[in-house]
C-alpha positions as CSV (number, residue, x, y, z in Angstrom):
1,X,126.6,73.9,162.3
2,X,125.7,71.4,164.6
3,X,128.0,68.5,165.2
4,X,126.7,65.0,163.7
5,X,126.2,62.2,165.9
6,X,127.1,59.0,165.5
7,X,124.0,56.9,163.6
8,X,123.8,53.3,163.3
9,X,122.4,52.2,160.3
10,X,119.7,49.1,159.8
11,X,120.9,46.2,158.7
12,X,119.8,46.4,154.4
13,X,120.9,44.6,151.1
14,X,120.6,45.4,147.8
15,X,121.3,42.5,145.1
16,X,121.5,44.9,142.0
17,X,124.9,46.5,141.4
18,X,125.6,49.2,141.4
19,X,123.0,50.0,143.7
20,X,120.1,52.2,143.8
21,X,119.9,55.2,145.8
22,X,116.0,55.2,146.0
23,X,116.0,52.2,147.5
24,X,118.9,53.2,150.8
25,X,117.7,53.7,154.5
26,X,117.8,56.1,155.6
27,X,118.7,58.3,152.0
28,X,122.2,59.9,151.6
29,X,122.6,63.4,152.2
30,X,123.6,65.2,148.8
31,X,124.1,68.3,149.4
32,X,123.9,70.5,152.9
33,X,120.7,72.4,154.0
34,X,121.6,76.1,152.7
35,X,124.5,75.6,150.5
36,X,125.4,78.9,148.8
37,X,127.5,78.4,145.4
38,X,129.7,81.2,145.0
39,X,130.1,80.8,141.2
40,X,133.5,79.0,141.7
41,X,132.5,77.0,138.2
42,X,130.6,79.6,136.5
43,X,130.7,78.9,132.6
44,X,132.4,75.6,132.9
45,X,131.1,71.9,131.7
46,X,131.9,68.8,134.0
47,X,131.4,65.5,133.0
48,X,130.5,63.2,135.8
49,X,130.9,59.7,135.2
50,X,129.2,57.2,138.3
51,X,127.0,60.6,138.5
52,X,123.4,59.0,139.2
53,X,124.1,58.6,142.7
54,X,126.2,58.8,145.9
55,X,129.4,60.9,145.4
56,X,128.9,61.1,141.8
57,X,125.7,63.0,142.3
58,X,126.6,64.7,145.0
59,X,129.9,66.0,142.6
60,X,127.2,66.9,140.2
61,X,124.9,68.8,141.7
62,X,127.6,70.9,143.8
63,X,129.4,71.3,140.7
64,X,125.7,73.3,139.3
65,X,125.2,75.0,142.2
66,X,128.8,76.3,141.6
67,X,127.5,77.5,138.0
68,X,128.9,74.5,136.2
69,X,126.6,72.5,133.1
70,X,127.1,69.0,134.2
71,X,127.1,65.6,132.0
72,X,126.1,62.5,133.9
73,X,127.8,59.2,132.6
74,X,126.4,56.2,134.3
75,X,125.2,52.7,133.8
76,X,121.3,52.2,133.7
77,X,120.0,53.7,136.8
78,X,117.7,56.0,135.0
79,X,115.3,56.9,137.9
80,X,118.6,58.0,140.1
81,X,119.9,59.5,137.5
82,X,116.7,61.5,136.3
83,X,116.8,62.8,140.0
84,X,120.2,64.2,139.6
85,X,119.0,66.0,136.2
86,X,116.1,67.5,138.3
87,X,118.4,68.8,141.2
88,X,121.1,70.0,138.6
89,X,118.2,71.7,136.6
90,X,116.5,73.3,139.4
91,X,120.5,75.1,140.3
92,X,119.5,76.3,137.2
93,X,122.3,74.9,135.3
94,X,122.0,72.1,132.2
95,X,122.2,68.3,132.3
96,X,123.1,66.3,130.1
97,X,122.3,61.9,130.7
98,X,124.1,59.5,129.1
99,X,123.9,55.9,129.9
100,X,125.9,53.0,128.9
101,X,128.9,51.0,129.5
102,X,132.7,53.2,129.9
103,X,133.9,49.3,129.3
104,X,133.6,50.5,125.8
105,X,136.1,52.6,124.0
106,X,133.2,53.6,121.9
107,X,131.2,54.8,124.4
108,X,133.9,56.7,125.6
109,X,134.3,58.4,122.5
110,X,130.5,58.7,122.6
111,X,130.4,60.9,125.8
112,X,132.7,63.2,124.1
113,X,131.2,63.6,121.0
114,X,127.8,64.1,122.6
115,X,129.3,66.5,124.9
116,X,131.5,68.7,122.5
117,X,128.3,68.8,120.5
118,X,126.0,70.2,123.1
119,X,128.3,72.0,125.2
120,X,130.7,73.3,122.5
121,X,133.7,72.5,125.8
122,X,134.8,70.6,128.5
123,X,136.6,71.8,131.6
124,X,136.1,69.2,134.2
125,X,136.7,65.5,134.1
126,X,135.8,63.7,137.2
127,X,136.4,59.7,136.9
128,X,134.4,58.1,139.9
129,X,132.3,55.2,138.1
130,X,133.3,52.0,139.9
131,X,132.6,49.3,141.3
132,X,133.4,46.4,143.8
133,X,132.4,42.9,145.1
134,X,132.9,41.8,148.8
135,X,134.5,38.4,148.7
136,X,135.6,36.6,152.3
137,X,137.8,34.1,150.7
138,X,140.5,35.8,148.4
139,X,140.8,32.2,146.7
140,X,137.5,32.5,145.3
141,X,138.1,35.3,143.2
142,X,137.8,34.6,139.9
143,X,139.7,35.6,137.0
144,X,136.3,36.9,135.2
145,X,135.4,39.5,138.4
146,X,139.2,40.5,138.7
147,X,139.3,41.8,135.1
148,X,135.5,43.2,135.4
149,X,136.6,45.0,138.3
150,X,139.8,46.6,136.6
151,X,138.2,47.5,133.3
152,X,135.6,49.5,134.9
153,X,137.9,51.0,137.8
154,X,140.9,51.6,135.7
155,X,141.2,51.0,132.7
156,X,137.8,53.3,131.7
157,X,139.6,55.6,133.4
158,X,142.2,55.5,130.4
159,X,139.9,55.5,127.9
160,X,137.8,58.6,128.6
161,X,140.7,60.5,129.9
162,X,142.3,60.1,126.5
163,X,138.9,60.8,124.7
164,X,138.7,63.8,126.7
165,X,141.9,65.6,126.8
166,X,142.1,66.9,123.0
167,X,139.4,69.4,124.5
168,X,140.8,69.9,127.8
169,X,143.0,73.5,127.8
170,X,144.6,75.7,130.1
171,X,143.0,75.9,133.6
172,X,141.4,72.1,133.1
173,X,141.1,70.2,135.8
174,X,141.3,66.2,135.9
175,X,140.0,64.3,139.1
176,X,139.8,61.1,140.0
177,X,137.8,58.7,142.9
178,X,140.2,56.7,144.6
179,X,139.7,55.1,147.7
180,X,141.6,54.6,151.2
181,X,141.5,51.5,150.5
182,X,144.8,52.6,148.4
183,X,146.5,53.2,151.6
184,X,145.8,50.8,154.0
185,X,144.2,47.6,152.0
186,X,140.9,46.0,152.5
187,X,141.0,42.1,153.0
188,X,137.3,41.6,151.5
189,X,137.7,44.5,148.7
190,X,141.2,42.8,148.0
191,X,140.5,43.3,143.9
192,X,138.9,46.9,144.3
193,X,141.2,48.0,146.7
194,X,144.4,46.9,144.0
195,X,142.4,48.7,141.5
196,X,141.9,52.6,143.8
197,X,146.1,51.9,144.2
198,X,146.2,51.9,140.2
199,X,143.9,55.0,140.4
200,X,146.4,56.3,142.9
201,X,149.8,55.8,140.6
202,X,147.7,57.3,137.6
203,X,146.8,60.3,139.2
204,X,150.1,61.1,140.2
205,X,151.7,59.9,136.7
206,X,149.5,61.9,134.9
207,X,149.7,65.3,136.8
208,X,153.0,65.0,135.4
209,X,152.4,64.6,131.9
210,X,150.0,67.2,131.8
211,X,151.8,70.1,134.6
212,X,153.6,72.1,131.0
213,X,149.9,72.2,129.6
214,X,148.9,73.7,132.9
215,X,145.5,70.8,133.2
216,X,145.7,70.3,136.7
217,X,145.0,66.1,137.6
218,X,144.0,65.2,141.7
219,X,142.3,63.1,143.1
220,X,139.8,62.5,146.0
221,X,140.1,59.2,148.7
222,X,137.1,59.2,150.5
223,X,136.7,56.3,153.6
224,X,133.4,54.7,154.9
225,X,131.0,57.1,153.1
226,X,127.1,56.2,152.9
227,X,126.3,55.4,149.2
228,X,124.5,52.7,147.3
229,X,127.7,51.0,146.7
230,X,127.4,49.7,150.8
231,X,124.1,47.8,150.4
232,X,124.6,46.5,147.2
233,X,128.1,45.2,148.2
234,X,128.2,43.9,151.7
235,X,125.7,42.0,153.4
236,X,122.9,43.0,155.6
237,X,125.0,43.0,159.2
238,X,127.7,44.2,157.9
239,X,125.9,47.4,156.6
240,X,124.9,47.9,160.2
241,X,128.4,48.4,161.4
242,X,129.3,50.2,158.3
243,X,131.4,53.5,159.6
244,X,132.0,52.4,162.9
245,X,135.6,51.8,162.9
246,X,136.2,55.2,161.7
247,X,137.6,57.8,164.6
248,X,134.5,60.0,164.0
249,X,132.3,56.7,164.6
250,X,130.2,57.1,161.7
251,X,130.3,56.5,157.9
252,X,130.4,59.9,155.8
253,X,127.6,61.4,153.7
254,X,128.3,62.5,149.7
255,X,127.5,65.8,151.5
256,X,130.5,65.6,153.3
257,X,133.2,64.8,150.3
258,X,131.5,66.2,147.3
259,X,133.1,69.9,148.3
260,X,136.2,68.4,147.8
261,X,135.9,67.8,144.3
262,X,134.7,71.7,143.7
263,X,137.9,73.0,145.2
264,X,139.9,71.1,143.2
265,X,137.6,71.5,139.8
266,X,138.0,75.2,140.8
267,X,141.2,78.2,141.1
268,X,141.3,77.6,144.9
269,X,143.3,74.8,144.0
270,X,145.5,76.6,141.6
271,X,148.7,75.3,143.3
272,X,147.8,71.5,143.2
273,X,148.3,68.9,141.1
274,X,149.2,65.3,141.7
275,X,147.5,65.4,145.4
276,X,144.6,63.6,146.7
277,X,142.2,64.7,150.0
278,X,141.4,62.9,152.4
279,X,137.8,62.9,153.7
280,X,137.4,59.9,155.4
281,X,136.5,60.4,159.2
282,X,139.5,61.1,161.1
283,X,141.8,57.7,159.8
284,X,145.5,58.8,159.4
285,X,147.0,57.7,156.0
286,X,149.9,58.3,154.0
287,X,150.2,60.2,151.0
């Protein structure tokens, strides 16, 4: 495969949040020209939440062409999210939408029930909705964002994890999005970046609840990766630099990190639990 070269991206902003994917430049790459599933998640339903777009759709359409039904939670980007259900569907696997807010316990509890009902299982969990809000001055965060940002990053992450694990047996797999902003900080992501070092401790702390059941909990820290989450986040300039810093010189693709939620949804990971990859462009963390 030929090596990628470094791209500069043009300056862009996007005032809706979460973003929209349609609307990027140029458009993430989702999954690799001539990726072969090799039937790694044959049988097996994943839901997705955050899966309309970016690493979330990547996740999702991997996780079908692995041979894995896919639910898509997300917030009310229908059109991104009717592409995903396309590009799932045409793996030849089933999608199931569902839209609303994972602020709500009862949504939660929707997911599951929806999913149990047309699925009759779940296998996979993958937490990656999220989102964040670039603020210069940490002074002027206020009270309001701080808890936004914690309910969605975190503390949904609770809530549909306890939903979910009356189903979740032998051979389950739990994963969740955190950041490397958890490792080395981020002065204009300071509320986001406290909230993917939550995501951190839980992940650990809950591969060791669940290690006797045998339900296997990860997690994935990507770095500077190209999703809709960059425009609608930071402004225009600063979308232009966007990857730079990285030792690869570029931001990353959903292309690039979605494979490493399959091996850890799938038996390649049999020996893992508590850990989290890494793809993030060469930057040396801990942990």
């Amino acid at each position: 495969m030929a090596t990628r070269k470094p791209k500069s991206l043009p300056a862009q902003h996007q005032k809706s949040k979460p973003g929209r994917e349609a609307n990027m430049d140029p458009q993430p790459e989702y999954i690799r020209r001539g990726y072969m599933g090799s039937g790694k998640l044959m049988g097996r339903t994943a839901i997705v939440t955050g899966g309309d777009s970016g690493i979330g759709r990547a996740v999702a359409v991997h996780f079908a062409k692995e041979g894995a039904d896919v639910v898509i939670v997300y917030l009310k980007e229908h059109n991104d999210a009717r592409q995903t259900q396309i590009l799932i569907e045409d793996s030849g696997r089933k999608c199931l939408l569902l839209p609303g807010d994972l602020n709500e316990p009862a949504f939660c509890k929707k997911v599951v029930n929806a999913t149990i009902k047309k699925f009759r299982r779940i296998d996979i969990l993958v937490n990656n909705a999220a989102e964040q809000h670039y603020e210069e001055d940490f002074e002027k965060i206020t009270t309001k964002q701080m808890e936004k940002t914690f309910r969605i990053n975190i503390f949904s992450m609770f809530m549909l994890t306890q939903q979910v694990l009356p189903y979740l047996k032998e051979g389950s797999a739990i994963i969740n999005t955190t950041s490397i902003t958890a490792y080395r900080g981020s002065e204009h992501l300071v509320d986001y970046a406290s909230t993917k070092g939550a995501i951190l401790a839980f992940t650990r702390s809950l591969s060791a609840s669940l290690v006797d059941k045998k339900i296997r909990v990860n997690g994935v820290a990507p770095g500077p990766i190209w999703t809709p989450f960059i425009p609608s986040t930071f402004p225009a300039e600063e979308v232009r630099k966007f990857g730079k810093e990285q030792p690869m010189k570029r931001p990353g693709q959903p292309s690039e990190v979605a494979p490493c939620y399959v091996f850890l949804a799938s038996e390649d990971s049999s020996y893992m639990t508590g850990q989290v990859l890494h793809p993030n462009g060469g930057e040396i963390v801990g942990g």
